[in-house]
C-alpha positions as CSV (number, residue, x, y, z in Angstrom):
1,X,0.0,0.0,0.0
2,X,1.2,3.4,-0.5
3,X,1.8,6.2,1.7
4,X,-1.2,8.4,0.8
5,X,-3.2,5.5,0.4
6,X,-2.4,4.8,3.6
7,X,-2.7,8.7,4.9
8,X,-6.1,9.0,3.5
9,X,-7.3,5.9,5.1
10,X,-5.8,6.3,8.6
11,X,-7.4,10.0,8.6
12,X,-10.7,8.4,7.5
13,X,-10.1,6.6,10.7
14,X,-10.5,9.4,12.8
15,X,-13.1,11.2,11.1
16,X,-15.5,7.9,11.5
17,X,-14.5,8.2,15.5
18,X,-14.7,11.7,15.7
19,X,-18.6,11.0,13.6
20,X,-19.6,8.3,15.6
21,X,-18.7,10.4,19.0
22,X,-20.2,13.5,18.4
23,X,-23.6,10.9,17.3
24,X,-23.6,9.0,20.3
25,X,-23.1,12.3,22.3
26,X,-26.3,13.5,20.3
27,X,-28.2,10.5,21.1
28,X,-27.5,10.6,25.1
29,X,-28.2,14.3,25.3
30,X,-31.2,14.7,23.0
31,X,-29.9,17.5,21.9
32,X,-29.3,17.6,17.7
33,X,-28.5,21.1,17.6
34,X,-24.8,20.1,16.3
35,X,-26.4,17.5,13.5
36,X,-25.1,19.6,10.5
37,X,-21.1,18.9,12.0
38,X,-21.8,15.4,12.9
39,X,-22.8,15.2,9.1
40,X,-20.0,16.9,7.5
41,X,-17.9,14.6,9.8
42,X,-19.5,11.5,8.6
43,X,-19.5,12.1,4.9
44,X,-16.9,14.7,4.2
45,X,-14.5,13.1,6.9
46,X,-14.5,9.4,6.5
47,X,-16.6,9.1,3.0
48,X,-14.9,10.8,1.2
49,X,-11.2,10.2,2.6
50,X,-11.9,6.6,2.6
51,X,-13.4,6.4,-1.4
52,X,-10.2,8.7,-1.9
53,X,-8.0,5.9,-0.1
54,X,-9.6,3.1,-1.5
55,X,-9.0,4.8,-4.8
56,X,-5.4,5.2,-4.7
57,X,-4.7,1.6,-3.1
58,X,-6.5,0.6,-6.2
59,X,-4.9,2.2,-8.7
60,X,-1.3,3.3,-7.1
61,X,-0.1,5.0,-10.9
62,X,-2.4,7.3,-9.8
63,X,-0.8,8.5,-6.3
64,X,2.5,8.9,-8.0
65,X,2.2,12.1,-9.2
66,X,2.4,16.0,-7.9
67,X,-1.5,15.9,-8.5
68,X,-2.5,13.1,-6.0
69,X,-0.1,14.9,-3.5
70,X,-1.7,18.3,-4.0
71,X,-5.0,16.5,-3.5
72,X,-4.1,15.6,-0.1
73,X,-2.5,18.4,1.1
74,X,-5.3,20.8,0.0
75,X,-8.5,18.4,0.7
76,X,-7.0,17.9,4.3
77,X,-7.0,21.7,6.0
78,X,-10.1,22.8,3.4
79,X,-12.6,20.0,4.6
């Protein structure tokens, strides 16, 4: 596996705890006022950086360019 394969999938990780936290938090306290983040966690967080891992441990031609790096290094701080 390659490193940004790896990156993407390890930060997708944490995005999915970081999700299902913030959920169960929601649940306990009956209070959803925070639903919108705890969505942008789930789906921008761990969706996306884990189709985006998946993608590159697929096809690893395709996380050896400057592109693939730029990808990570401006979907990471911008999500």
């Amino acid at each position: 596996m390659n490193y940004l394969s790896k990156w993407f999938l390890r930060i997708a990780v944490l995005y999915l705890i970081a999700g299902v936290s913030m959920g169960l938090y929601m649940a306990a306290s009956h209070d959803h006022s925070m639903f919108p983040v705890h969505a942008h966690l789930n789906l921008l967080g761990w969706v996306s950086m884990g189709l985006f891992g998946l993608f590159y441990r697929s096809f690893p031609q395709a996380s050896k360019n400057r592109w693939a790096q730029a990808h990570f290094w401006i979907y990471l701080p911008a999500h």
